[in-house]
Structure formats: C-alpha cells, structure tokens
ROSE-4610 file (N, C-alpha, C; in Angstrom, 1 decimal, always signed):
// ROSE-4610
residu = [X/X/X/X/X/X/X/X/X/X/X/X/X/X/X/X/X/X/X/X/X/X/X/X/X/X/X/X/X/X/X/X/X/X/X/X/X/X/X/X/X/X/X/X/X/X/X/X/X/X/X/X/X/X/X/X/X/X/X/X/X/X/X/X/X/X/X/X/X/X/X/X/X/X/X/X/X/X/X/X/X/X/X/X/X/X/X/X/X/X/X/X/X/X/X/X/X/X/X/X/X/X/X/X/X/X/X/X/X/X/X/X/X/X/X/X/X/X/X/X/X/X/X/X/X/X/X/X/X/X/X/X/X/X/X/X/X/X/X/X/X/X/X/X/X/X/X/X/X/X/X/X/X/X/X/X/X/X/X/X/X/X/X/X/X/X/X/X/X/X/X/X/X/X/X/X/X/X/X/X/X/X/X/X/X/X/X/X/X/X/X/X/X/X/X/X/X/X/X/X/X/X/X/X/X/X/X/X/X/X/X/X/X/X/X/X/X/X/X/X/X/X/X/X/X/X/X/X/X/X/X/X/X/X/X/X/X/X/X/X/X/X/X/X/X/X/X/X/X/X/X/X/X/X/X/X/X/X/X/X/X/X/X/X/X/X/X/X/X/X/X/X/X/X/X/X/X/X/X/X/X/X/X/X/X/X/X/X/X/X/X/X/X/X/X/X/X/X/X/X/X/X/X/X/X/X/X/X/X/X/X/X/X/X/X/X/X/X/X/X/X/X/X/X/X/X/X/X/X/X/X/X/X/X/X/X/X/X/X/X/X/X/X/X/X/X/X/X/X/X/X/X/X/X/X/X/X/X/X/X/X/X/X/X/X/X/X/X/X/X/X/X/X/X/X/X/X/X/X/X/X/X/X/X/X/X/X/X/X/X/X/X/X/X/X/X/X/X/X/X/X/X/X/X/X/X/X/X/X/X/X/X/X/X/X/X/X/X/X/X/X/X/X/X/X/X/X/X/X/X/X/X/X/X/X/X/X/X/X/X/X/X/X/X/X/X/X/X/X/X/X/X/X/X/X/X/X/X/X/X/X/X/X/X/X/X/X/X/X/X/X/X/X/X/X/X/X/X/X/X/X/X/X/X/X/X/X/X/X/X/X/X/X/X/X/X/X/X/X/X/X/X/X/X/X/X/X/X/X/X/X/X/X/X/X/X/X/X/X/X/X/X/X/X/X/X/X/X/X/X/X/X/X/X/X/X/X]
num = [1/1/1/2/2/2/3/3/3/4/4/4/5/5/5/6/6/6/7/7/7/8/8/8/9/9/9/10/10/10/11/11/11/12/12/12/13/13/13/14/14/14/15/15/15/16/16/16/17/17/17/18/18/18/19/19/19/20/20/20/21/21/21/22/22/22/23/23/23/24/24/24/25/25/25/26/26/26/27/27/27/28/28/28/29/29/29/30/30/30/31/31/31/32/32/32/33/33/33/34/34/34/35/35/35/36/36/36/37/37/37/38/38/38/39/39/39/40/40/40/41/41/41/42/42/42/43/43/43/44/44/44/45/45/45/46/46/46/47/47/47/48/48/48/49/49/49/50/50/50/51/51/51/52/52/52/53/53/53/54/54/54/55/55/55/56/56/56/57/57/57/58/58/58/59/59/59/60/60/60/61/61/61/62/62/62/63/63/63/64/64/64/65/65/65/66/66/66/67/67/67/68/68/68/69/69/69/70/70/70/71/71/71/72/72/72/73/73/73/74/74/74/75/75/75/76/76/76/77/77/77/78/78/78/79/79/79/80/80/80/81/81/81/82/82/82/83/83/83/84/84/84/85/85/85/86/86/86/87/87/87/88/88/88/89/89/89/90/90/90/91/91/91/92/92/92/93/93/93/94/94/94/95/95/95/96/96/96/97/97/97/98/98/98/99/99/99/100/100/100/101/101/101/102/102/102/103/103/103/104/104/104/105/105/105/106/106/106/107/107/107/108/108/108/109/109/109/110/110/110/111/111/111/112/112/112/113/113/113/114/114/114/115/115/115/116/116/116/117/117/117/118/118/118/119/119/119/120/120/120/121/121/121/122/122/122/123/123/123/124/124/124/125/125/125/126/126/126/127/127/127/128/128/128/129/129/129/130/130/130/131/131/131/132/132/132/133/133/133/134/134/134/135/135/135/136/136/136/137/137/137/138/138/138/139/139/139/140/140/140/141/141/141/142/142/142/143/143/143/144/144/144/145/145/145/146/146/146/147/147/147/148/148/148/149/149/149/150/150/150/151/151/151/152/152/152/153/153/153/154/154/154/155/155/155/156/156/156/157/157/157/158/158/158/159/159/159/160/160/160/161/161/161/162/162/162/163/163/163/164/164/164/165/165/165/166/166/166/167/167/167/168/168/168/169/169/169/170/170/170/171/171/171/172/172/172/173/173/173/174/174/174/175/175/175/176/176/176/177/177/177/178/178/178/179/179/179]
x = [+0.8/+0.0/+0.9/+0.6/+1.5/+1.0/+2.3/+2.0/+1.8/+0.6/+0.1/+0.8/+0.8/+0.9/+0.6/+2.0/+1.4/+2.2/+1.3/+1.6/+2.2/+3.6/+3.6/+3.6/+2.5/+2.6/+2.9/+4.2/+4.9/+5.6/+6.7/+7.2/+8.6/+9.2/+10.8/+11.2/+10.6/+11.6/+12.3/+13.7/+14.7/+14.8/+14.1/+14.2/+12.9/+13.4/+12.3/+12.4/+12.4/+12.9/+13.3/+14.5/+14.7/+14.1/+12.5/+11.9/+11.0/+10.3/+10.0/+10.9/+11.7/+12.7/+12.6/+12.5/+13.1/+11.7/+10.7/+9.2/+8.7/+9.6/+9.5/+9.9/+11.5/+12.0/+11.7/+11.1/+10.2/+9.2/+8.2/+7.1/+7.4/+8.7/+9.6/+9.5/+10.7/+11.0/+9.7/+9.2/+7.7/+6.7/+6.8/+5.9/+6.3/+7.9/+9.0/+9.1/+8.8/+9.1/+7.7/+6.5/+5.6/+5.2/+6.0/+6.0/+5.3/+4.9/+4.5/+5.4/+5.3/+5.7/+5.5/+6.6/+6.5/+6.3/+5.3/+5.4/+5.7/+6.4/+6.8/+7.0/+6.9/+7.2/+8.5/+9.4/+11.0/+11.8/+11.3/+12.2/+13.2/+14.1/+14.3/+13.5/+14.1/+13.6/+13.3/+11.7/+10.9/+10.9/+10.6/+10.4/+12.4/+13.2/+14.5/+14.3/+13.9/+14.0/+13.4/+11.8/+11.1/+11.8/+12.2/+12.6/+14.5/+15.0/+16.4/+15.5/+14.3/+14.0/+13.3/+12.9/+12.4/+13.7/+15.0/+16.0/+16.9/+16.6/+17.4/+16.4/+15.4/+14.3/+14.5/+15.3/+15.2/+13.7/+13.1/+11.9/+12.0/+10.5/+11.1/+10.4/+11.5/+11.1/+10.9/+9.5/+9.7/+9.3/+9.9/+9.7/+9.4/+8.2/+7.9/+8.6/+9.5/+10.0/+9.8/+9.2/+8.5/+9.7/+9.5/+10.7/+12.0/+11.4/+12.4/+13.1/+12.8/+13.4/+14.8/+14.0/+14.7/+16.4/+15.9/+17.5/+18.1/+17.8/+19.2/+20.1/+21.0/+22.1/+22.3/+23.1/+23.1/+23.4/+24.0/+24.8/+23.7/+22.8/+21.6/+20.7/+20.4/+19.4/+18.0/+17.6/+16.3/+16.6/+17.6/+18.1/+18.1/+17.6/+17.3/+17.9/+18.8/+19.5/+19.2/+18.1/+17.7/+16.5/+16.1/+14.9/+15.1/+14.7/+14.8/+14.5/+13.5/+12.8/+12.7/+13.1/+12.8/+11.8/+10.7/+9.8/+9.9/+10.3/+10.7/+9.5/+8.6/+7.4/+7.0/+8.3/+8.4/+7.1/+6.3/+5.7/+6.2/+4.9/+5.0/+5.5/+5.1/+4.5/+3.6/+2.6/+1.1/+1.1/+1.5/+1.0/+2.0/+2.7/+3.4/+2.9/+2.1/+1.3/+0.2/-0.5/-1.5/-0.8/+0.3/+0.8/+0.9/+1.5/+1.4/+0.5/-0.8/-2.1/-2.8/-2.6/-3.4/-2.6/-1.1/-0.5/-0.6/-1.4/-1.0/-2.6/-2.7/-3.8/-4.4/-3.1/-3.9/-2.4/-3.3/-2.1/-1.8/-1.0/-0.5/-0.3/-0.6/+0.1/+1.0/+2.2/+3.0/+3.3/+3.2/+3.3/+3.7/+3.8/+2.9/+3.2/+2.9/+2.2/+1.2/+1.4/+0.1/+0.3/+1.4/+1.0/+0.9/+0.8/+0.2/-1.0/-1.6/-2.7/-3.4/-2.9/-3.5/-3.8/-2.1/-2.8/-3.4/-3.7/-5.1/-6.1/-6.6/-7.8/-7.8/-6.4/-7.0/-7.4/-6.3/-6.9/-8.1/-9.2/-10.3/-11.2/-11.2/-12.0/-11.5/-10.6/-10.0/-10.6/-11.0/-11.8/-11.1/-9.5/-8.3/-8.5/-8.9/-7.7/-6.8/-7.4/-6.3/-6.3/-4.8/-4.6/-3.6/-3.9/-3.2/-2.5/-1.7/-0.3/+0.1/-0.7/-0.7/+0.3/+0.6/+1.8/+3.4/+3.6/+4.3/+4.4/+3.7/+4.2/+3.5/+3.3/+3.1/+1.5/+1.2/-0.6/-1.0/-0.3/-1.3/-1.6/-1.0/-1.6/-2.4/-2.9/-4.2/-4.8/-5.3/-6.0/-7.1/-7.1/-8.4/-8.9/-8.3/-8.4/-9.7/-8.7/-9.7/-11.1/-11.4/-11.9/-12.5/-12.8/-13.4/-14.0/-14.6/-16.1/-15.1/-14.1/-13.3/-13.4/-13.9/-14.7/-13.9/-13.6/-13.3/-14.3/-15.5/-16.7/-18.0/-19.2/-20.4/-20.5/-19.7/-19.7/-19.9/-19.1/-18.6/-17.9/-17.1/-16.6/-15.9/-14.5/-13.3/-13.5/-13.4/-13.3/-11.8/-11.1/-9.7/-9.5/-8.5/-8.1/-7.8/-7.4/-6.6/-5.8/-4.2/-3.5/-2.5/-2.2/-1.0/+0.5/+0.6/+1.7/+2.3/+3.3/+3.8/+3.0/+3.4/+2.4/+1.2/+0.5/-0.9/-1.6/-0.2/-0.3/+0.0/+0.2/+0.6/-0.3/-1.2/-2.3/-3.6/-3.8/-4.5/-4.6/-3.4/-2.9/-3.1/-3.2/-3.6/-4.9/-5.7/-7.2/-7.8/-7.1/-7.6/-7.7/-6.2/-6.3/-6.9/-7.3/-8.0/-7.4/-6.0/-5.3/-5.0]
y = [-1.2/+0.0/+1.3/+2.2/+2.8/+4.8/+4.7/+5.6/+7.0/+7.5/+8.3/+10.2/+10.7/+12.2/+12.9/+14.1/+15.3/+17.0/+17.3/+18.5/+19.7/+20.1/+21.4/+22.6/+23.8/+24.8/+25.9/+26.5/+27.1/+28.7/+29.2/+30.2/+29.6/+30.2/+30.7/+31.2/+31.9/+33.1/+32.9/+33.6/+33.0/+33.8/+35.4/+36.3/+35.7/+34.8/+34.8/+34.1/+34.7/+34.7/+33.2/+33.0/+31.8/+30.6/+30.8/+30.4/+29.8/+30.2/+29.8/+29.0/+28.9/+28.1/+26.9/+26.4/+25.7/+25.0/+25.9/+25.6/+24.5/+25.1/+24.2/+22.8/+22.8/+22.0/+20.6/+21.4/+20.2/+19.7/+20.4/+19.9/+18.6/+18.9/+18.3/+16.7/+16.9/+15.9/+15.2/+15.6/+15.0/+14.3/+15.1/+14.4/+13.3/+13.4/+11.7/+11.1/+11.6/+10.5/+9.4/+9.8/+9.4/+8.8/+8.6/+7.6/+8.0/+10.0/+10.3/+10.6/+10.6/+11.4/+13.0/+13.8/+14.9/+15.6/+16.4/+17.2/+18.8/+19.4/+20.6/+21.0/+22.5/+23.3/+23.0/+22.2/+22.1/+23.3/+24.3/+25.9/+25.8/+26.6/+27.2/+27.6/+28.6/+29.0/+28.0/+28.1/+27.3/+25.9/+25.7/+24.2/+23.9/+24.3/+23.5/+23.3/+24.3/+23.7/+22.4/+22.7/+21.4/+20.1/+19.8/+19.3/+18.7/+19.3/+19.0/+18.0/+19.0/+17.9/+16.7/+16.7/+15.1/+14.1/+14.8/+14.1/+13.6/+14.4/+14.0/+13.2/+12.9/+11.8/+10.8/+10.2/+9.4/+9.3/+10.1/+10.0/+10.4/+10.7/+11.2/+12.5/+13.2/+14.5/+14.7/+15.0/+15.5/+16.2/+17.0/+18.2/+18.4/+19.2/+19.7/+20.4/+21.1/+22.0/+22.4/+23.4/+24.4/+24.3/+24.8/+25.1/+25.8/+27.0/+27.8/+27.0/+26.9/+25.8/+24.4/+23.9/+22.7/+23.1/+24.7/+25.4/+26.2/+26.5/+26.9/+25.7/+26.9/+26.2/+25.5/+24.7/+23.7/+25.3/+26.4/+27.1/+28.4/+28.2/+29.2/+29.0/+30.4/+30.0/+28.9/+29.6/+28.6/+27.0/+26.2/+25.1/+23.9/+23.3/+22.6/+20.9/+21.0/+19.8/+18.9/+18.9/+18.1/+17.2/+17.4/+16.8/+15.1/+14.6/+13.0/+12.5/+13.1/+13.1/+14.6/+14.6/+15.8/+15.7/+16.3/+15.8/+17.2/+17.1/+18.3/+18.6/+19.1/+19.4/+19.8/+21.0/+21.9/+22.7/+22.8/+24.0/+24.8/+26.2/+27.3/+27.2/+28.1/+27.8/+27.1/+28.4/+27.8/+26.4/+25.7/+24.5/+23.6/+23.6/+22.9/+22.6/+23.8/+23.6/+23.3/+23.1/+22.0/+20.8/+20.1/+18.5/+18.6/+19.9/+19.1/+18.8/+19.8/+19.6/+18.5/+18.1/+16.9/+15.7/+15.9/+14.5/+14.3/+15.5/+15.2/+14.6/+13.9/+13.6/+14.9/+15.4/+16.8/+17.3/+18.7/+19.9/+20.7/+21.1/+21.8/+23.3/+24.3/+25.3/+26.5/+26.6/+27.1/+28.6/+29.8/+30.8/+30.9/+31.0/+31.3/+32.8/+32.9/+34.2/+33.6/+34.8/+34.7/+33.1/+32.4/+31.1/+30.0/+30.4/+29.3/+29.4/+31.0/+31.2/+30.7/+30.8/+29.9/+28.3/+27.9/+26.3/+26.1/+27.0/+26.5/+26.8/+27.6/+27.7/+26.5/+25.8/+24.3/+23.4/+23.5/+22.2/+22.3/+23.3/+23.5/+22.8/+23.4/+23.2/+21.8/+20.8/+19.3/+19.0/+19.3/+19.0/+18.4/+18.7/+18.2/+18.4/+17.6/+18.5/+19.4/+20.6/+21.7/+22.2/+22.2/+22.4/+23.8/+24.5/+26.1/+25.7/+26.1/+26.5/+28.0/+28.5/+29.6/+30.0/+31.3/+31.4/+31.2/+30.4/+30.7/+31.8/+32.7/+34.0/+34.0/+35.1/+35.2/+35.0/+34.2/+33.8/+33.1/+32.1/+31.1/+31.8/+33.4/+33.9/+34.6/+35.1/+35.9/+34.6/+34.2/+33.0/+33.4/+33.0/+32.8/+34.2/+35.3/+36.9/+36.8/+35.9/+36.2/+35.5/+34.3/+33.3/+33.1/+33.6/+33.5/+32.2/+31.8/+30.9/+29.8/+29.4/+28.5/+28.0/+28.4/+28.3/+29.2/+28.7/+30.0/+30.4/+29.4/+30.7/+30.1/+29.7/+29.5/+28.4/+27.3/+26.3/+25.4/+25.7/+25.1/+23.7/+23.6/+22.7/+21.8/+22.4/+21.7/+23.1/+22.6/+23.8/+23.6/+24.7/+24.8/+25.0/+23.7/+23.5/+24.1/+24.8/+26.3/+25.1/+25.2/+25.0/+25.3/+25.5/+26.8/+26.0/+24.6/+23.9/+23.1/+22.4/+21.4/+20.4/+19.6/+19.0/+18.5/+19.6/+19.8/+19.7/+20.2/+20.1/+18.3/+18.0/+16.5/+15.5/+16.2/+15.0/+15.7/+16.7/+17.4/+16.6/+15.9/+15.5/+14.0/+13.5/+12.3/+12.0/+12.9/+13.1/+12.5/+13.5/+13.7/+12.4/+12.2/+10.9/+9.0/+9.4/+8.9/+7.5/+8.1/+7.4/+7.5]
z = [+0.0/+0.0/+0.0/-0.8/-0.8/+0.6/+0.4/+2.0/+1.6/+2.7/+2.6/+2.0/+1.7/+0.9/+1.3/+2.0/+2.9/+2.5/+1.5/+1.1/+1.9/+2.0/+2.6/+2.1/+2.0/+1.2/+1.8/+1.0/+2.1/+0.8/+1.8/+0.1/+0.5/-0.8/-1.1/-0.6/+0.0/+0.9/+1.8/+1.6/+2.9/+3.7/+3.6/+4.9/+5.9/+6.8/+7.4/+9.0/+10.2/+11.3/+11.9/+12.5/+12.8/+13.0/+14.1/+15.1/+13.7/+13.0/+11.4/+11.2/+10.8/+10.1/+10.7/+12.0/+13.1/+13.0/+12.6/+13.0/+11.6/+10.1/+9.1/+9.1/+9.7/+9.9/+10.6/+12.0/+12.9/+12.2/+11.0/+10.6/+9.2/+8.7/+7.9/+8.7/+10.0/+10.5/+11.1/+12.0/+12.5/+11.3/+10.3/+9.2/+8.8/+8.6/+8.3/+9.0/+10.1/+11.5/+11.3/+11.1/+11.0/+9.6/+8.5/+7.7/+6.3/+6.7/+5.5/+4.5/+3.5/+1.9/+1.9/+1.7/+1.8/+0.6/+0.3/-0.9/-1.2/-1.7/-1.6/-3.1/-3.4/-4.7/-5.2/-4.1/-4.4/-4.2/-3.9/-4.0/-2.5/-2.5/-1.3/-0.3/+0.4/+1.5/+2.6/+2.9/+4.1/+3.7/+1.9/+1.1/+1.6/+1.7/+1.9/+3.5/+4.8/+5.7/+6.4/+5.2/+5.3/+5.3/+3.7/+3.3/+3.8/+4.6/+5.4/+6.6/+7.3/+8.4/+8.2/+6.8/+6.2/+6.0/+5.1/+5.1/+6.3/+7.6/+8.8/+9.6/+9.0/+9.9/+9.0/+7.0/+7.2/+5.7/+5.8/+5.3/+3.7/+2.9/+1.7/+0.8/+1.0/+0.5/-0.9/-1.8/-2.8/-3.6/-3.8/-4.8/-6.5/-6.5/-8.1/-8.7/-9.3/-9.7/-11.3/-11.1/-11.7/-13.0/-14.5/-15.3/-15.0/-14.6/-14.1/-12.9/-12.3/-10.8/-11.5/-12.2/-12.6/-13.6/-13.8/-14.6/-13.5/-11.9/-11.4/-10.9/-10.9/-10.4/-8.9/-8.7/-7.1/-6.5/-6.8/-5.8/-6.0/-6.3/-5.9/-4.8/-4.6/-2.7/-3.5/-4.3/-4.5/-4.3/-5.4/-5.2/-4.0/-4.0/-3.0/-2.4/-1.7/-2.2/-1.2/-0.3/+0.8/+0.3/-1.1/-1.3/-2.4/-2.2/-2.4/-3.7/-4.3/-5.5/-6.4/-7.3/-7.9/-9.5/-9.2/-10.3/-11.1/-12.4/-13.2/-13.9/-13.5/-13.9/-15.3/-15.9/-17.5/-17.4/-16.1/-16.3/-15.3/-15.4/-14.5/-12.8/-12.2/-10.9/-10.3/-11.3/-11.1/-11.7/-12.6/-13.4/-12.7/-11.5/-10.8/-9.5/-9.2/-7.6/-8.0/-9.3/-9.3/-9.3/-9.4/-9.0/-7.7/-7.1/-6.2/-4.9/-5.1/-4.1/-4.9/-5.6/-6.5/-6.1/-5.9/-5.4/-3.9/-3.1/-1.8/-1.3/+0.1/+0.6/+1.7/+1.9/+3.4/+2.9/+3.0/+3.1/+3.9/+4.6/+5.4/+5.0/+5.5/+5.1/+6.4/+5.8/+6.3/+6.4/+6.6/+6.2/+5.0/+3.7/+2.5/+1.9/+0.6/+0.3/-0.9/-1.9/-3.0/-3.9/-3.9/-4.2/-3.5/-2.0/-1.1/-1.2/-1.6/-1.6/-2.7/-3.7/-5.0/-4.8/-4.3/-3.9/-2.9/-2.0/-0.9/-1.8/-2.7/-3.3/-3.5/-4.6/-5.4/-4.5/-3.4/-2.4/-2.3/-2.2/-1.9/-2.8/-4.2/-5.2/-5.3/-4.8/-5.1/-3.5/-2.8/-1.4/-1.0/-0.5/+0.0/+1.5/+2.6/+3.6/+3.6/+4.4/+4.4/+6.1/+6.7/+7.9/+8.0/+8.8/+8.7/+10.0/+9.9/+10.9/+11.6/+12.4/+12.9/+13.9/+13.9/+13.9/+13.2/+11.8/+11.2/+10.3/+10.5/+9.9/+8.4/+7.3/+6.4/+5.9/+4.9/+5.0/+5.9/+6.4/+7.5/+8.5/+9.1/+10.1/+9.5/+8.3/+7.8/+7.4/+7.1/+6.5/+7.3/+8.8/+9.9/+9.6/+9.3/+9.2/+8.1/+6.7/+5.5/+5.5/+6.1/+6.1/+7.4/+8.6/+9.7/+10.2/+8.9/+9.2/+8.7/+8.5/+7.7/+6.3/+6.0/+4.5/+3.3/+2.3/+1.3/+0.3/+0.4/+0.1/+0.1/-0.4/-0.5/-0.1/-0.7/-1.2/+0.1/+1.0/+2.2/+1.9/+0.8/+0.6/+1.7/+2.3/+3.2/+4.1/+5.4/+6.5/+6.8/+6.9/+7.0/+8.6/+9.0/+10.3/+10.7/+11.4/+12.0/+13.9/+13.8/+14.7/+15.0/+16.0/+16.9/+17.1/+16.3/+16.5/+16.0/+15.6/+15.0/+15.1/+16.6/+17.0/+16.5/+16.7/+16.6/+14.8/+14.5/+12.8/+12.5/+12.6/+12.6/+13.3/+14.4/+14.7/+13.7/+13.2/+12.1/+10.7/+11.0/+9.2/+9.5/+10.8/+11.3/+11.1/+11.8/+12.0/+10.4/+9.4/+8.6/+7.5/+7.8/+7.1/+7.5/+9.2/+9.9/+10.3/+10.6/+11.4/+13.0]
C-alpha cells in the first residue's frame, strides 16, 4: 500500500525569522518520523527547511519544480539539495502547484504568500484537507483573518483547520487521514 501524501505549502523566501525556520524543519521531520511522503514546490527558503528535516528523519522528500526551478544552479538560494525526488514538472509555478495539491492527501500550510494562496484555493476546489499552521508567519496567520467561518466561500466545501503547533499540525494531518 502505498504511503500516505502530505503537502507542505509554504514560500521561497529565505528572509524569514529563525523560530520559522526551526518551525518548518520540525514539521519536515515530524511528518517523516511518521512515515509520511513529503510534498513541496522544491524551491528554497521554508520548502529547503522542510525538506532537510524530512532528510534527517530518514523520510522522503519531494519536490515539483517548476521550469524555471529545474534550470538553477546547485549554488543558488532557490536550489534545494535536501529533497529526495525531484519531479521536473516543465511547467509554471502555477502549473506545478497544481501536481502538487493533486499529489498530496492533506495539506498543510506554512506561512505562505500569493502562491500558497492559490494552492489552498485548489486544495479546496480538489476537497483536499487543508490544515493552517498559525503562527508561522506570512498567510497562515491571515488566513483565519480572511476566512473567519473557515470556508473560502459558499460552497462550504473543506473547512480549514486552524492550529498553533507542529504537534498539533501532525495530529491534524492524522485526524484527517483517519489514522
């Protein structure tokens, strides 16, 4: 049987306070400790801390990378050399974060910007599990702001988990997959 698929959507960005970092990393390793499949955009930033604490648990990290992604070089920040699998997508961004909320079973979201924010839309309209991670900074702490009722609109499709912890993100992603 093959093992369960746990999206983390997160940014590139590498200006982004230690305690973040440390916070991706645990959600990396905790997710591998537990025997999931990691899925990430493959970029730098938060997707490499993820993706180091999947490789030091052991587990397996892998990343979509977008066209542009799959042509830098090892010695660029984006570059990501902690991830296990590298699926060379030859599309966009956008045409890459649809693989990877479509390859995942629950998604996590990590502080974020406008293309976390796109792939939480899909996970929606794909009626994915989606768990918000509050407190890591960026969209996952507006999210509950945008969305109050947990919902992102009429439909009431997937109500988005809202939790304050690694931890807590990982029995979310348990729950969900109803383990």
């Amino acid at each position: 049987m093959a093992r369960p698929q746990v999206g983390v959507l997160t940014t590139y960005e590498e200006r982004v306070p230690d305690h973040i970092r440390r916070m991706a990393y645990e959600l990396g390793f905790e997710l591998a400790r537990k025997g999931y499949v990691v899925i990430t955009g493959g970029d730098g930033g938060l997707m490499k801390d993820v993706a180091k604490g999947v490789q030091d648990a052991g587990g397996i990290a892998v990343g979509i990378l977008s066209y542009e992604l799959a042509q830098v070089p090892e010695d660029h920040p984006y570059h990501n050399p902690y991830l296990t699998v590298e699926v060379r997508a030859e599309m966009s961004y956008e045409g890459r974060s649809s693989i990877v909320v479509a390859s995942s079973d629950v998604v996590v979201v990590l502080a974020g910007g406008c293309g976390t924010l796109v792939e939480v839309a899909m996970a929606y309209n794909m009626r994915k599990p989606i768990v918000v991670l509050e407190g890591s900074g960026l969209l996952a702490d507006r999210l509950r702001q945008m969305f109050p009722d947990g919902y992102l609109d009429h439909r009431r499709m997937v109500k988005l988990r809202f939790v304050r912890s690694v931890q807590e993100a990982v029995e979310a992603v348990e729950e969900a997959l109803g383990r």
